[in-house]
C-alpha positions in Angstrom: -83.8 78.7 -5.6 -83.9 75.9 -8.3 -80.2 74.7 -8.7 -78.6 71.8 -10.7 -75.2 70.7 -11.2 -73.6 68.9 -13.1 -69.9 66.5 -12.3 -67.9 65.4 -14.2 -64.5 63.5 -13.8 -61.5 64.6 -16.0 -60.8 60.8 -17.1 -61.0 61.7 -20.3 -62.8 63.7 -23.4 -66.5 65.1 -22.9 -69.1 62.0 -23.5 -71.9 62.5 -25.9 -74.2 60.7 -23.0 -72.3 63.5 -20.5 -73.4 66.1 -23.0 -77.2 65.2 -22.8 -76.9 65.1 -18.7 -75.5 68.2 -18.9 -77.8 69.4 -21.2 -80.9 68.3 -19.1 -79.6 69.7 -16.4 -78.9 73.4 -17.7 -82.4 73.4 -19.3 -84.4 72.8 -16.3 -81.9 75.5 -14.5 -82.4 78.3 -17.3 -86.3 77.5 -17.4 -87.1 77.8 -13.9 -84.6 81.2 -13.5 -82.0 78.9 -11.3 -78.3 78.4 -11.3 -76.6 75.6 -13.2 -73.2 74.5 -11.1 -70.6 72.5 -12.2 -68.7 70.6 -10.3 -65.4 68.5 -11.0 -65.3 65.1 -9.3 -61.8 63.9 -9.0 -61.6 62.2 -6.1 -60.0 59.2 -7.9 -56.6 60.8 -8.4 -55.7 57.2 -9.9 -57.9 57.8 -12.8 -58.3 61.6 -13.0 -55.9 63.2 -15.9 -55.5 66.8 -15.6 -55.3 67.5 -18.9 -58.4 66.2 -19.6 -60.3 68.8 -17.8 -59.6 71.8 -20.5 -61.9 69.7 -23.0 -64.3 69.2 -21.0 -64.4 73.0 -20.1 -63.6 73.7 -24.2 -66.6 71.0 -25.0 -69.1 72.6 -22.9 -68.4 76.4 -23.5 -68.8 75.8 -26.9 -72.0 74.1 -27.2 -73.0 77.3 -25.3 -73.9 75.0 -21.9 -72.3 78.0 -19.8 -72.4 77.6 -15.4 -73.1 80.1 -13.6 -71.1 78.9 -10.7 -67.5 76.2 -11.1 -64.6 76.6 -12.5 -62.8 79.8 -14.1 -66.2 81.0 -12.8 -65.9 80.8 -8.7 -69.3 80.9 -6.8 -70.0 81.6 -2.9 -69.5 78.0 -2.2 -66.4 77.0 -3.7 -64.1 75.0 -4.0 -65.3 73.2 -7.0 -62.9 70.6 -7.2 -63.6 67.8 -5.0 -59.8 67.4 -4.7 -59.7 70.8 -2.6 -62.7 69.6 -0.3 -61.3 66.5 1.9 -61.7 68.5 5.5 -65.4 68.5 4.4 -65.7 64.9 3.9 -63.3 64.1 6.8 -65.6 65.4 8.9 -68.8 63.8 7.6 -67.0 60.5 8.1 -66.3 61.8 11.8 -69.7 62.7 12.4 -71.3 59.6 10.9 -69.0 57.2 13.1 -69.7 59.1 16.2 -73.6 58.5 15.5 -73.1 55.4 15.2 -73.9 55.5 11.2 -70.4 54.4 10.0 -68.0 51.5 11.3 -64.1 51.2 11.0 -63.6 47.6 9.4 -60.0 46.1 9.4 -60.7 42.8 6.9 -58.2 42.4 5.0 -59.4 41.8 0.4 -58.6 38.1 1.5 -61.1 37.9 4.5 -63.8 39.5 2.4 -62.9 37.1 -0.6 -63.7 34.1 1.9 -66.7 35.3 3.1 -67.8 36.0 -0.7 -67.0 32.4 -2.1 -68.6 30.8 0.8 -71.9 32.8 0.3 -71.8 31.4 -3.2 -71.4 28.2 -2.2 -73.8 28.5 0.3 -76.6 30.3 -2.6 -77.0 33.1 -0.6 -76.5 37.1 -1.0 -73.6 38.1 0.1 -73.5 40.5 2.9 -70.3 41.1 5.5 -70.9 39.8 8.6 -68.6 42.5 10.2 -66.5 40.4 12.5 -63.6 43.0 11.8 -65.9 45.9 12.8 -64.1 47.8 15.6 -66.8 50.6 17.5 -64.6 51.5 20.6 -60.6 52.5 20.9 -59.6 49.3 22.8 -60.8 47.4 19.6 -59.2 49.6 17.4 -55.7 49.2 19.2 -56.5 45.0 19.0 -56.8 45.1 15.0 -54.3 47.3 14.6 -51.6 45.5 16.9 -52.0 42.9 14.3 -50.8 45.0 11.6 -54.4 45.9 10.0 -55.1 49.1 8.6 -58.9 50.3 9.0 -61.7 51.4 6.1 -64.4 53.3 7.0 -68.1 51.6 5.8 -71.3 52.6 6.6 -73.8 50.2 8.7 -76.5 50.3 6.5 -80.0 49.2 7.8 -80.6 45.2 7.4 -84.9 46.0 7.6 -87.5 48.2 5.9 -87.5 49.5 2.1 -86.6 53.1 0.6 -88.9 54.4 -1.2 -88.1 56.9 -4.1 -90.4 59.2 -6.0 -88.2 59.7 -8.5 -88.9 62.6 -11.5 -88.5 60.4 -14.5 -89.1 56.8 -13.0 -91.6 57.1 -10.6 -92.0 55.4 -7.5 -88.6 53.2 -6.9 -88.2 51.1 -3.9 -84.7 49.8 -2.5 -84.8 46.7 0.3 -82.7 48.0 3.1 -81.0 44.4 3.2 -79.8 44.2 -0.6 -77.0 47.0 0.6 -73.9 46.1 1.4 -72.1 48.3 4.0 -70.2 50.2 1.7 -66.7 51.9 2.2 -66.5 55.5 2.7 -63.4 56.2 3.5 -59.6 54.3 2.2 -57.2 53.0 4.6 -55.3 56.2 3.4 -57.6 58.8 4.6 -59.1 59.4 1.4 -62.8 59.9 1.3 -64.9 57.7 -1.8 -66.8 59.7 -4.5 -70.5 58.9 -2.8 -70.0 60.3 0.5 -68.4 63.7 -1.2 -71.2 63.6 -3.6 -73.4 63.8 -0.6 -71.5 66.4 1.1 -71.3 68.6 -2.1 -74.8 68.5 -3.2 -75.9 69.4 0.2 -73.0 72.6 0.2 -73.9 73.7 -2.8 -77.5 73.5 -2.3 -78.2 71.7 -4.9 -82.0 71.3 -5.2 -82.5 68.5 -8.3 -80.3 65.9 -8.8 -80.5 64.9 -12.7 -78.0 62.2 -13.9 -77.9 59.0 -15.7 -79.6 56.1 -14.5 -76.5 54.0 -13.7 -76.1 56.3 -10.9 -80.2 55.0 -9.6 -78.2 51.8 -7.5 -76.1 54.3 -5.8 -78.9 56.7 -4.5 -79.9 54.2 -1.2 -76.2 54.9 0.1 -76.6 58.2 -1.0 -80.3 58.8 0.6 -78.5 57.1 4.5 -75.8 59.4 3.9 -77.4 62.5 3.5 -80.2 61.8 6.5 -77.5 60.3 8.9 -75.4 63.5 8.3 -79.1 65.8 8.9 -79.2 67.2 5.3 -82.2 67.8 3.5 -82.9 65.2 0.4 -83.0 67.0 -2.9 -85.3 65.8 -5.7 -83.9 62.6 -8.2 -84.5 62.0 -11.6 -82.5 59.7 -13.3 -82.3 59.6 -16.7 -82.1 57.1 -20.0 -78.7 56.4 -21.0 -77.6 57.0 -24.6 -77.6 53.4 -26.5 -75.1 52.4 -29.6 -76.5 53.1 -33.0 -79.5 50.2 -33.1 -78.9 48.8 -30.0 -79.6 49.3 -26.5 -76.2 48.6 -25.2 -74.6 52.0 -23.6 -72.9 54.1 -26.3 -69.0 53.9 -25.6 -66.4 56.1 -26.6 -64.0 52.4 -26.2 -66.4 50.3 -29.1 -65.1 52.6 -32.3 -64.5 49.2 -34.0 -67.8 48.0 -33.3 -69.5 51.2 -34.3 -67.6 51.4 -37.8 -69.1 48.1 -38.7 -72.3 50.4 -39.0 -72.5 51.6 -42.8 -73.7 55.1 -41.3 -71.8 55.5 -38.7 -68.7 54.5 -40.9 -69.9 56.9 -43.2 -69.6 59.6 -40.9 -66.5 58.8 -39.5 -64.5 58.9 -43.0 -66.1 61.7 -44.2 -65.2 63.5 -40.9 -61.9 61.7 -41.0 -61.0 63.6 -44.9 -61.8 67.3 -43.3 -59.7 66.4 -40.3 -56.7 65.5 -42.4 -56.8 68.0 -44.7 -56.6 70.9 -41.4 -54.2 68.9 -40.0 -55.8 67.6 -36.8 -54.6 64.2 -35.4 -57.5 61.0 -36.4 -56.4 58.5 -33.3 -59.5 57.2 -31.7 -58.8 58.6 -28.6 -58.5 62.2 -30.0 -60.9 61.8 -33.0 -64.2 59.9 -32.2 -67.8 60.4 -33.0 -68.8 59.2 -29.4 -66.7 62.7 -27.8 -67.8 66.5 -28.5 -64.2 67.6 -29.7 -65.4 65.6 -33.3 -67.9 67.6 -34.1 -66.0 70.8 -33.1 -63.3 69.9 -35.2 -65.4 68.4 -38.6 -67.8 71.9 -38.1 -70.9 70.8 -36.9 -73.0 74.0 -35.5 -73.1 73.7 -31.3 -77.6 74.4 -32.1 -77.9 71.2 -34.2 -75.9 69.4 -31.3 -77.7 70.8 -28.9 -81.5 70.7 -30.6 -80.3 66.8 -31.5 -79.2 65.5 -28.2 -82.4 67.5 -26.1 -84.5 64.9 -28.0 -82.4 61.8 -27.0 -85.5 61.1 -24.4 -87.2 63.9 -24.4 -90.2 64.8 -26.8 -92.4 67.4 -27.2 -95.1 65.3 -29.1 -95.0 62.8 -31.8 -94.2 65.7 -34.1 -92.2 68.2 -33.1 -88.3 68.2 -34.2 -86.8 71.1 -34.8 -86.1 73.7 -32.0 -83.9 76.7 -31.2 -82.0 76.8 -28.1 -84.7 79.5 -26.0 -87.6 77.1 -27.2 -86.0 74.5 -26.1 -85.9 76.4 -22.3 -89.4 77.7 -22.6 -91.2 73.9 -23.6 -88.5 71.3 -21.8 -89.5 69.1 -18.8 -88.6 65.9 -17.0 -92.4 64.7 -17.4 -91.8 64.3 -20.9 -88.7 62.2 -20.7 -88.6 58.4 -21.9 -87.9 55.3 -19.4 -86.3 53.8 -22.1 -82.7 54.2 -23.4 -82.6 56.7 -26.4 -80.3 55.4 -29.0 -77.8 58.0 -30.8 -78.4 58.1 -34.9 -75.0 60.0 -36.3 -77.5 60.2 -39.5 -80.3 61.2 -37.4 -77.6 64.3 -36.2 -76.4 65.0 -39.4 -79.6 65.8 -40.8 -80.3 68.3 -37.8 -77.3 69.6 -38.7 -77.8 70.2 -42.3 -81.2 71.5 -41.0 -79.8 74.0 -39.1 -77.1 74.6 -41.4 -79.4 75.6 -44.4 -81.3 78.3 -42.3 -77.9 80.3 -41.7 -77.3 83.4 -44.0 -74.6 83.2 -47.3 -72.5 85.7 -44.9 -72.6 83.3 -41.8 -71.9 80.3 -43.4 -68.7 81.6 -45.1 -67.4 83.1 -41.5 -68.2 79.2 -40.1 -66.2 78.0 -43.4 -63.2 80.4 -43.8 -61.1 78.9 -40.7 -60.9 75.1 -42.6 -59.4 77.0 -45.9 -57.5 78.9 -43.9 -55.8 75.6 -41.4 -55.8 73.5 -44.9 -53.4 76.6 -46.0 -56.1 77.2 -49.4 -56.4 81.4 -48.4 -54.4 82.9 -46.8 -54.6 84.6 -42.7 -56.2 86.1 -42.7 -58.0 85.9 -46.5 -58.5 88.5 -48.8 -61.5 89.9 -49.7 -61.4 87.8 -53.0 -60.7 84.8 -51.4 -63.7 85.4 -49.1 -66.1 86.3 -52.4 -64.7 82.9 -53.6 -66.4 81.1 -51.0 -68.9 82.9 -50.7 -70.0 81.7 -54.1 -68.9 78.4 -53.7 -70.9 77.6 -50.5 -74.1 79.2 -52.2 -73.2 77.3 -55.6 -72.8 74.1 -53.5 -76.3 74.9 -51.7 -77.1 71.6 -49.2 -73.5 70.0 -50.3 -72.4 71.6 -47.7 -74.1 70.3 -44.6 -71.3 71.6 -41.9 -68.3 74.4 -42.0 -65.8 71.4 -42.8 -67.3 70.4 -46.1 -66.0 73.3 -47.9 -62.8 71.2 -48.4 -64.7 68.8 -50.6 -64.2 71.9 -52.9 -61.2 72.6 -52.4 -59.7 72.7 -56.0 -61.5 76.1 -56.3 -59.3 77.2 -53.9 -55.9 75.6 -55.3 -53.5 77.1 -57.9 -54.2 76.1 -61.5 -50.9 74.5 -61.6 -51.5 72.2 -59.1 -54.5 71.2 -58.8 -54.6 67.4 -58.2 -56.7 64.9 -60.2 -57.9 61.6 -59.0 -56.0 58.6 -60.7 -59.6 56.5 -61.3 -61.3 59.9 -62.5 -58.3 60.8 -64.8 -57.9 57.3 -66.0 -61.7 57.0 -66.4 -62.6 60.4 -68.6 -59.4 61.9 -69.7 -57.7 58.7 -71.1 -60.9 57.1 -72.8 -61.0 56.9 -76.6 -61.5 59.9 -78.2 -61.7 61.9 -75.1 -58.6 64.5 -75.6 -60.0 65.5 -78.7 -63.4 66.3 -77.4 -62.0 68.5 -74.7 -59.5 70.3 -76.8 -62.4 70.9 -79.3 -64.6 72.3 -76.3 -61.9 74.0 -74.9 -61.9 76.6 -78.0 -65.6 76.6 -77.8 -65.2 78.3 -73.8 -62.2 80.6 -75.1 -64.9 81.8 -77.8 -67.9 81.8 -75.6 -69.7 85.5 -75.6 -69.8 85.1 -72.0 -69.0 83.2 -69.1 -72.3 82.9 -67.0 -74.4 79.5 -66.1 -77.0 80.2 -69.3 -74.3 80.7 -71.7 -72.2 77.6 -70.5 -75.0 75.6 -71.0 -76.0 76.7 -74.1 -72.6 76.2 -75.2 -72.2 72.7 -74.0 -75.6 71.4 -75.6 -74.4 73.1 -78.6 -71.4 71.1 -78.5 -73.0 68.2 -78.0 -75.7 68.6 -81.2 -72.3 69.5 -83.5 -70.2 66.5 -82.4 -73.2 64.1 -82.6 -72.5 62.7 -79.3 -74.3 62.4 -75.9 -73.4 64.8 -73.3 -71.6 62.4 -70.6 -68.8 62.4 -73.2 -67.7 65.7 -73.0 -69.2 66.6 -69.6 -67.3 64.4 -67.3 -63.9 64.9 -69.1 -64.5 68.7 -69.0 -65.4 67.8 -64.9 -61.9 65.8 -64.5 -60.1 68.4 -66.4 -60.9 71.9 -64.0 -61.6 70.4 -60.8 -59.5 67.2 -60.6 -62.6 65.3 -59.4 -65.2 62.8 -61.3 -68.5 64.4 -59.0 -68.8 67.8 -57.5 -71.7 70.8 -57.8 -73.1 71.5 -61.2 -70.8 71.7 -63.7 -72.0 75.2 -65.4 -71.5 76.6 -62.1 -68.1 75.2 -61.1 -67.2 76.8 -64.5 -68.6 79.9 -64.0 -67.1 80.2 -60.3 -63.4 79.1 -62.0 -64.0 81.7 -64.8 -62.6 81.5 -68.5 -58.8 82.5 -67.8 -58.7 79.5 -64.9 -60.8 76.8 -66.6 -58.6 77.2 -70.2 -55.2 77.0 -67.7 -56.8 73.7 -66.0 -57.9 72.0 -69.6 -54.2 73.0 -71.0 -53.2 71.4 -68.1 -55.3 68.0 -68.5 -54.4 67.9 -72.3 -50.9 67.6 -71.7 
């Protein structure tokens, strides 16, 4: 049975780069009729936030990455916290020191400082010469009389080279005597996250390890782990991490101020940053950031647009191919086709997925995806009336690729507020409504649309060109004051359609209003 997992620790929100490894990892399970596991590793209660694990569950459920074994979920080889495990790894640790594949050590930081420095001075690698290594009981008792508390490390081998065929690298090959004998176990009891990562992959059976390359220098510790203990050594592929915008540093979700200094990403972040504040959802960096999945579930990007972008952050198809549906994606992925390299993440690249996928939803869908943001922005009511939903409904298909995402139905809000208080911008008011001559054009117009024999797109126009040829005057000085004057704004959709949406009765109440 083909079986991945995937771990993550609840220090925080879910990472875009988490995402992808996630992603990969579900893929490979769903193509090959396997089971994807997920596991939570929070063996470092220090760092670990409870809280933090809901998002993580929330992020990945709605990008549609489900497990079929985990939390909320259960599975024949629970528990799925590494928390709720510790007699498992206690007892690898007790069967690795009895063969002789694990030490206690009693150095104190202090003793293993010295020996650092003085390998530095001395230009050499550093490695512990384990002159606080205690094998039998009697030395045990010694070190401890002295008031030393004991880690557990392993003795790794100081000759001979591992060699790796890994899925996505190749052949890798680690020097046995560039690895340190690395600690296991605390002085507290506590096992470290690479011996339970051992001991869990091998309970859960877990067939093909995928994860980011970062993790590649831990695999040798792994590898003498997993053979010392008599478990059988699953398949590796490590994968490209997910660079900054441009770069080929490591995204982070800590380098928002760098990032901003991007035009794009900027971009993105205050466009995002307007829906947010307008449905009432905090815009901290920690809870609002383009590097975490909760951003793009709050702004209303669509989970397939995610999903269909981040599958091609090192992985193609061929030169050509872009856009694909989440059961394509299954049927055509594999690890042979992803890149060495680190794939760098594009927020403009995403956005036009999203708009991609976006644009090929029906009228009907769309206004279900946009209805929520009117409704937490308190524009229709909850839940709206069947009005309020034809409203939208014409907005979003008079708006057409305006709207790339659910949230950017509240850059049209002001179809949605009352006539009476509809806001104008200050620059766009002072601009077109207080220029020379302006208030008597628009109250001129104004009785031309009370007169008009109908209210449609055609006649608007007609009407306005007509206007125009009367007056002797080019259009942009009637058409951005009549703009300003029903929708508060200086740029929006098409003009004869924004009236046509209002209707006559609203657009005369919003010019009285302007006039005055």
């Amino acid at each position: 049975m083909f079986r991945t997992r995937f771990a993550p620790s609840p220090t925080g929100y879910l990472h875009i780069g988490g995402v992808r490894t996630a992603l990969f990892n579900w893929l490979l399970a769903r193509q090959q009729g396997g089971q994807f596991i997920l596991r939570i590793d929070d063996t470092d209660q220090q760092r670990n936030v409870h809280e933090a694990l809901q998002p993580i569950l929330d992020g990945l459920r709605w990008l549609g990455i489900d497990w079929d074994e985990g939390p909320d979920v259960g599975g024949p080889f629970g528990p799925y916290y590494q928390s709720q495990r510790s007699d498992r790894y206690k007892a690898a640790v007790e069967r690795l020191l009895a063969g002789g594949h694990a030490y206690y050590d009693y150095s104190t930081p202090e003793e293993l400082k010295a020996e650092r420095e003085a390998a530095e001075r001395e230009k050499r690698p550093f490695r512990y010469s384990r002159r606080f290594m205690a094998t039998t009981a009697a030395e045990r008792t010694a070190f401890e009389s002295q008031g030393r508390q004991a880690v557990v490390r392993l003795k790794m081998p100081t000759e001979g080279t591992l060699a790796l065929d890994d899925l996505v690298r190749g052949r890798v090959e680690f020097a046995w005597l560039s690895e340190q004998d690395h600690v296991i176990q605390r002085a507290d009891g506590t096992c470290l996250y690479h011996l339970a990562n051992v001991v869990d992959d091998y309970d859960f059976q877990i067939t093909h390890v995928v994860r980011a390359e970062e993790h590649l220098s831990n695999t040798p510790r792994q590898v003498f782990m997993l053979e010392a203990l008599g478990y059988p050594r699953p398949a590796y592929a490590h994968l490209p991490f997910v660079a900054e915008p441009g770069s080929r540093n490591k995204l982070s979700k800590r380098k928002l101020d760098k990032y901003l200094k991007n035009r794009d990403f900027a971009a993105l972040v205050e466009h995002a940053r307007m829906i947010a504040q307008k449905i009432g959802h905090p815009v901290d960096a920690d809870a609002f950031n383009p590097v975490i999945v909760d951003f793009y579930q709050t702004v209303g990007y669509l989970p397939d647009a995610i999903i269909n972008y981040m599958a091609l952050l090192g992985w193609s198809l061929d030169d050509k191919s872009e856009h694909f549906s989440r059961q394509e994606l299954i049927e055509k992925f594999s690890l042979a086709r992803v890149n060495k390299a680190p794939a760098s993440f594009d927020p403009q690249k995403l956005m036009a997925f999203e708009d991609w996928h976006f644009q090929q939803l029906p009228p009907t869908r769309k206004r279900e995806l946009a209805m929520p943001f009117l409704e937490k922005a308190g524009l229709v009511a909850s839940p709206p009336s069947d009005e309020e939903s034809l409203l939208a409904e014409k907005v979003i298909a008079a708006a057409g690729d305006r709207i790339k995402m659910a949230g950017d139905i509240l850059m049209f809000a002001y179809f949605f507020q009352p006539d009476e208080s509809l806001e104008f911008d200050d620059k766009a008011a002072k601009k077109y409504l207080q220029a020379e001559g302006a208030s008597q054009l628009l109250a001129k117009f104004r009785c031309r649309l009370a007169t008009a024999e109908s209210f449609d797109v055609t006649t608007l126009e007609e009407t306005m060109h007509d206007f125009v040829a009367a007056e002797t005057i080019k259009i942009g000085q009637i058409i951005h004051p009549v703009r300003v004057a029903v929708t508060g704004q200086s740029v929006g959709m098409g003009l004869f359609d924004t009236l046509a949406i209002l209707g006559r009765d609203r657009c005369l109440r919003r010019i009285d209003r302007a006039l005055t």
